[in-house]
N, C-alpha and C positions, 0 to 999 in steps of 0.2 A: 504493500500500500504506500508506502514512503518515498518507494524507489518511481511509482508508478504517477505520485503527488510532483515529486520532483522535477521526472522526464514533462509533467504537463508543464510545470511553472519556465523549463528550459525554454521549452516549444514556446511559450509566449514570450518569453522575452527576445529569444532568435527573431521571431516571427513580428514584431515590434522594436527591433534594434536602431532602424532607420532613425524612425521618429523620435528615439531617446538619447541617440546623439545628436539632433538637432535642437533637443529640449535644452541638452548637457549647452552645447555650443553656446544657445542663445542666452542660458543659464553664464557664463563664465565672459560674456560679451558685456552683459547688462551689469555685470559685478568687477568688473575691468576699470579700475579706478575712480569707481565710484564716490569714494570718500575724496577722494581729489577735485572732484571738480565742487567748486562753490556751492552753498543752498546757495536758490536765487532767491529774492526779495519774494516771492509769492509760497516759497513752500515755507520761508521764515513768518510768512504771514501765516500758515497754517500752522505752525507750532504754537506759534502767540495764541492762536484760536481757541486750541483744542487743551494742548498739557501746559501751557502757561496760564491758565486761567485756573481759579481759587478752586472751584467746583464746577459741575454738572450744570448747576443753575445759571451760572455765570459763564462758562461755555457757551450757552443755547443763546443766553440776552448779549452779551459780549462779543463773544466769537460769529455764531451763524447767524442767528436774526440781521447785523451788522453786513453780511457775506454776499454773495451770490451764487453762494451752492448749497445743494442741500447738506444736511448735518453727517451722513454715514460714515464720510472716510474721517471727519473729526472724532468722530466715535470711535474707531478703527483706531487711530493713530494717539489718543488718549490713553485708551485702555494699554496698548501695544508698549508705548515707551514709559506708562505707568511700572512696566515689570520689566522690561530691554534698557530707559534709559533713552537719551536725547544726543547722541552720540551721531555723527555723519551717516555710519552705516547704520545703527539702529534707525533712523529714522526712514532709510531709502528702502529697506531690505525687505518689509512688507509690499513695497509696491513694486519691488523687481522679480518676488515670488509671486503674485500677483497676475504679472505681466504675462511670467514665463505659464503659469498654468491657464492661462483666456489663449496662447497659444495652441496651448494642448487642445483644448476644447475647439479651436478654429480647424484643429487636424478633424477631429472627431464630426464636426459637422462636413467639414469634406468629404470623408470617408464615404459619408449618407448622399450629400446631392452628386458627386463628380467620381467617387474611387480614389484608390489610392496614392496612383500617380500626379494627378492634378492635387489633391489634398498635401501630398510632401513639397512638390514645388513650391507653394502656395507660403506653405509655412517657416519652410527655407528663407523664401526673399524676406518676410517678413520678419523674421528672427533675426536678421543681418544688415538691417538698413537702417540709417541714420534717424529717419520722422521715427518709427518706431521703439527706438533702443533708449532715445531720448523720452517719451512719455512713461515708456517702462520704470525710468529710473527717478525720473524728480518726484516729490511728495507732496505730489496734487491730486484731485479725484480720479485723472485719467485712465490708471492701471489700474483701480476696481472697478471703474467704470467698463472698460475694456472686458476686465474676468467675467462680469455678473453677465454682461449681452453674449458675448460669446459663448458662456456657457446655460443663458437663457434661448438662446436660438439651436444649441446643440439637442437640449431636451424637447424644443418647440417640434426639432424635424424627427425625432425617435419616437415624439409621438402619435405626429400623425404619418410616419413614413417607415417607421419599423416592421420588419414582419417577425418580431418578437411580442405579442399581445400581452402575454403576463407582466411586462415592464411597464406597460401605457398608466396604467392608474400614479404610481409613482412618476414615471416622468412629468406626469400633466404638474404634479406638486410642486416637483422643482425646478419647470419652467415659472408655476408663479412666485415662488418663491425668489427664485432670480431675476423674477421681472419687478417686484418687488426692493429688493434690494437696488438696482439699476436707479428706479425712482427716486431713490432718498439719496444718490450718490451725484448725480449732474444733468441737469434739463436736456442735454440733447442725448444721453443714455435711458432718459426716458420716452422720449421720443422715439428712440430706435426700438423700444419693448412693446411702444404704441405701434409700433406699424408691422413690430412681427405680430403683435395680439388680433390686430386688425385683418392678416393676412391669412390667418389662421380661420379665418372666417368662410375662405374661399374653399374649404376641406373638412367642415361639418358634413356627417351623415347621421345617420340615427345610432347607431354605436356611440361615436362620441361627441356629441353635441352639448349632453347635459352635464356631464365633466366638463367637459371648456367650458361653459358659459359659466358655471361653476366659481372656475377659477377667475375667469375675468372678475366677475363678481367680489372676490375674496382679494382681487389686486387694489379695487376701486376704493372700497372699504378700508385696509393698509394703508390708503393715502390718507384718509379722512383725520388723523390724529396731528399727521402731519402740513394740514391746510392750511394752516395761520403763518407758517413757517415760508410756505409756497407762495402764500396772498403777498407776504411783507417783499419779500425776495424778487417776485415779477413785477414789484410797482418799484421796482430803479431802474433808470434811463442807461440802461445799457453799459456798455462801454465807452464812457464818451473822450477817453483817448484815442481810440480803436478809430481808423476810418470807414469808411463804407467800403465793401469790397468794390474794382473793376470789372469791367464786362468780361476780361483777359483771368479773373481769378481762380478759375476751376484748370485753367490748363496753369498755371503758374504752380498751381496744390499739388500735377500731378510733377510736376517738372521735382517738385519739392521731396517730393516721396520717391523721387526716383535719386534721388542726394544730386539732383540736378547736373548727372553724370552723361557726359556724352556716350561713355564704356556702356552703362546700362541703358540705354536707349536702346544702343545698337544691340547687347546684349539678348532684352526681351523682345525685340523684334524678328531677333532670329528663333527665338525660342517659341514664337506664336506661329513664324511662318513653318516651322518645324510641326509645330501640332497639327497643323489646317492640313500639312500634305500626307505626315500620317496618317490624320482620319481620312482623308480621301483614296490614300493610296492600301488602305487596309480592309476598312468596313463603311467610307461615309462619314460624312460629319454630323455629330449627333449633337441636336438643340434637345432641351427641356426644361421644366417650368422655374427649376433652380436655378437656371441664369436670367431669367425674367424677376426672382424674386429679389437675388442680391443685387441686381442692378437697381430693383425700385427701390430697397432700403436704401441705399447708398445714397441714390439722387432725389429721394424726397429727403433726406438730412440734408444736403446743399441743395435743395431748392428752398427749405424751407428758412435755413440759417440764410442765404442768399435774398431772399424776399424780405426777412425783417430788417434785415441790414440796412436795407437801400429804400426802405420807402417807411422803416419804422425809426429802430435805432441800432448801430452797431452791433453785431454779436457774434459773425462770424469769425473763424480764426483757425488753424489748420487743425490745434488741439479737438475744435469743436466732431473733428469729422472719423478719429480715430476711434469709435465704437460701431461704427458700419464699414471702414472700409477694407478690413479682411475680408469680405462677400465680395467685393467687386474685383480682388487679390483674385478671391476661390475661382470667379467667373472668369476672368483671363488666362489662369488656367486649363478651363474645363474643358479643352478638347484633349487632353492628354489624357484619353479616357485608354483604361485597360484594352490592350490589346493595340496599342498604336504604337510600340518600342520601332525601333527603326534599327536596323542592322542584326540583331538577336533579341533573341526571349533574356528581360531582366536588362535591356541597356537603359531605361530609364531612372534606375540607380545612379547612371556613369550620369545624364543627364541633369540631376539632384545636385550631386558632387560637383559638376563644373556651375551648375549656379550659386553655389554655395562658395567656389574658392574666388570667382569671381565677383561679387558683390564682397564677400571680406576685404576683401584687396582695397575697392574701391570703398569700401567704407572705412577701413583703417588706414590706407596709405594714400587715398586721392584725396576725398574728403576729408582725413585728417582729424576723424571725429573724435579722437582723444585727446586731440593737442589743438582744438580749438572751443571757446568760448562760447556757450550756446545762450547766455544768457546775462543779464548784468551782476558785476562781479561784485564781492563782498569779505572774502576769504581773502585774496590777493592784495584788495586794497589795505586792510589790515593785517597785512603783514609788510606791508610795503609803509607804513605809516609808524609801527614798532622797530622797523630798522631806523626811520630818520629820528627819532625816539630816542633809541640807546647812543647813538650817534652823536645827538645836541642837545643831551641832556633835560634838564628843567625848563631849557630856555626855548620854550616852545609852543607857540598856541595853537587847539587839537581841535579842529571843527568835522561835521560831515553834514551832510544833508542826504538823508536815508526816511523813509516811512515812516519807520519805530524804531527807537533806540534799541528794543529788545534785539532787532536784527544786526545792530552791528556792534551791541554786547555779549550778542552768542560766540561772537568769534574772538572779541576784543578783553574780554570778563572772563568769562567760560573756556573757552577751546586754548587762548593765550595767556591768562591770569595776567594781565598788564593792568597795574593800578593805576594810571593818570588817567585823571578825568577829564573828558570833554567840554569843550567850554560852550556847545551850540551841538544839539542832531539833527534837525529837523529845521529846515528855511520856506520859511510860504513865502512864496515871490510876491505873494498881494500885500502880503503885511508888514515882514521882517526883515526888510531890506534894511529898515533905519537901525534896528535890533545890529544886524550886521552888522553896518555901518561903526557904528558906534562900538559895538565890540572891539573891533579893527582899531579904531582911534586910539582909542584907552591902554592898547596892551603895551607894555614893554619889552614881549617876547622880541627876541631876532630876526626868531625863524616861524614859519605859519605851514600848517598842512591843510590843506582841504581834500577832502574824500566827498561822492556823492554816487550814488547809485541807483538807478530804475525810477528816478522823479525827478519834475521839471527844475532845472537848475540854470536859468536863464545867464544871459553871458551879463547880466549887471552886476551878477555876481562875483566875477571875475574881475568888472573894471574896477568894481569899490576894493578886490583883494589888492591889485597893481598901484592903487591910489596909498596904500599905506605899507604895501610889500612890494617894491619896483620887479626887486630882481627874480627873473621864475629859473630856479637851479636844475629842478627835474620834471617834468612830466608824462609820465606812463599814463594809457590811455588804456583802455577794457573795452569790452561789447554794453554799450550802454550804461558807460561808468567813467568814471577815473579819479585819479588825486594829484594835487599838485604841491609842490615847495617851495615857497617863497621866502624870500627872506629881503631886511630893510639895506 
């Protein structure tokens, strides 16, 4: 019996080895200097949210009601570092496990609409490209957001597409269950559970009709506690830094998602035209209703972010689109159906592997995605602000202009224990210019640092530093950041 338990568990993991080295890959991609690279200003804003806040109660009034997402992943990321701790990787390492397992589930729903081969490919380019690897990692809703639809559309299609019927009553669960979660994690994740709920509409029979509607039912009602949360959260104006998207912006998202690589342009063009003459030159090209469905998820999420945008208020953003677009991944795919290998039985392995060595390449050595800046810096400047520090001692006056001081005391207090204090964090260009001003005047210091990151930092700010600090000795510049030194 042992020997017989064993030989099965071989047999599956043989039989699944594909898919678990590119779990492994995307797994060790995602966690590839992770703690190195900066929190940005918005996942510091989610810490302040969630585990800087006193309590529960004060999380909710504080934190979310104040937000534009819903509360889940603050819940998540509360509870999590309540027992891990506020560390670089503790805080990313939920959402790069996260990430990696809404992959899993992106295989698992391929497997249903397209087979095997289109399903590895799928999950390969996915697990290796730059839009992806980066949402995986920073500590924002998008990687639950991501796990819960992917893994709510994986049980959506087992259960009305299974030819396993003892499963269906449970799957129907923990599609609502997941579509559920999706809800409370970010409006356009629920959006995509609306439209696979809706679409589930189209494959009622009398079997299961009264389960679904069931669960719709039981999704609708889940919302209900959380309405006042949803009411406060949709009556603010948008993004009003954000501009309206161009008419050019869907082809700009995909250029993005493609790490705007000339290599993978040409790369997946070959790899389509590849599929089309396979299925031609084997059995035919096969359509079915799963390329019609990930294409509508996909493009009613950018029609619908697209239409508010531009005639309501800002809201799209490439983040926005990363919970539907493994479907439209699967469906580029989906002629690489079984039985189209081209040269031998089993060359769509070899085909796997070169999209696989190819996109690392270009994602680690064209793109450069570990050794550049994906966001405004925080880390850097603060270390770059403790060297001129130890350097010129006392005689120094320490400003930044950042959001919340908490963000650039996680690194400055916390991560670096540097005890000078700041003499300014935070500059509203509408008010505190004179504040400045007058700071600037008054000091005796020598030498002057300013730091700012991810908010408006107008150049008057600069002219009033020059006005009482001529000389600018250093200036390092960041991705939507920088600090300077001045001195008299």
């Amino acid at each position: 019996m042992s020997s017989g338990r064993s030989g099965i568990l071989l047999s599956k993991i043989s039989s699944n080895l594909p898919i678990i080295i590119i779990l492994f890959l995307a797994l060790f991609m995602r966690l590839w200097s992770v703690s190195d690279m900066s929190l940005s200003n918005d996942e510091l804003s989610s810490v302040w949210r969630s585990f800087m806040q006193n309590s529960w109660h004060d999380m909710m009034i504080n934190g979310v009601m104040t937000d534009g997402h819903p509360p889940m992943t603050y819940i998540i990321m509360r509870y999590w570092m309540g027992i891990f701790g506020d560390s670089v990787l503790s805080i990313r390492l939920p959402f790069v496990l996260a990430g990696v397992l809404g992959l899993y589930y992106t295989y698992r729903t391929g497997l249903i609409w397209f087979g095997h081969t289109a399903s590895l490919l799928a999950v390969s380019f996915l697990a290796i490209t730059s839009y992806v690897i980066y949402f995986h990692q920073i500590a924002r809703p998008y990687s639950f957001g991501f796990l819960w639809v992917q893994a709510a559309a994986f049980y959506w299609s087992r259960y009305f597409f299974s030819d396993e019927p003892d499963r269906r009553g449970l799957d129907c669960w923990l599609w609502t269950l997941m579509a559920i979660f999706s809800c409370y994690t970010h409006y356009f994740s629920l959006m995509a559970v609306g439209l696979i709920g809706l679409t589930g509409l189209f494959f009622l029979n009398k079997k299961n009709y009264k389960t679904y509607l069931l669960s719709g039912i039981l999704i609708v009602l889940a919302l209900c506690p959380g309405w006042f949360i949803f009411k406060q959260q949709l009556s603010y104006n948008g993004l009003e830094w954000l501009a309206p998207p161009g008419r050019d912006w869907l082809l700009v998202y995909f250029a993005h998602v493609m790490n705007n690589s000339v290599l993978i342009y040409i790369t997946l063009s070959i790899f389509f035209l590849i599929s089309i003459f396979a299925g031609l030159y084997r059995r035919g090209l096969r359509f079915n209703k799963f390329q019609l469905i990930g294409l509508f998820w996909f493009l009613v999420s950018f029609l619908a972010g697209y239409i508010k945008s531009v005639y309501s208020m800002p809201v799209l953003q490439y983040s926005c689109l990363i919970f539907t677009y493994p479907f439209i991944v699967l469906v580029f795919f989906s002629f690489w159906t079984e039985g189209t290998e081209l040269f031998f039985s089993g060359s769509s392995y070899i085909w796997v592997f070169v999209l696989i060595v190819i996109c690392t390449y270009d994602t680690v050595y064209r793109d450069k995605y570990y050794t550049t800046e994906h966001h405004g810096e925080i880390r850097g400047l603060a270390i770059k602000m403790a060297e001129w520090t130890d350097k010129y001692g006392s005689d120094m006056l320490l400003v930044t202009n950042v959001n919340n001081n908490y963000y650039w005391d996680y690194y400055w207090m916390k991560s670096m224990d540097r005890g000078e204090k700041l003499s300014l964090y935070y500059i509203d260009p509408d008010t505190d210019i004179p504040k400045f001003d007058s700071l600037l005047s008054n000091s005796k210091a020598k030498y002057f640092a300013f730091g700012w990151s991810t908010v408006t930092t107008p150049d008057t700010l600069f002219k009033v530093a020059e006005k009482y600090y001529p000389k600018l000795l250093e200036n390092p510049t960041h991705f939507n950041s920088g600090i300077r030194l001045y001195s008299k």
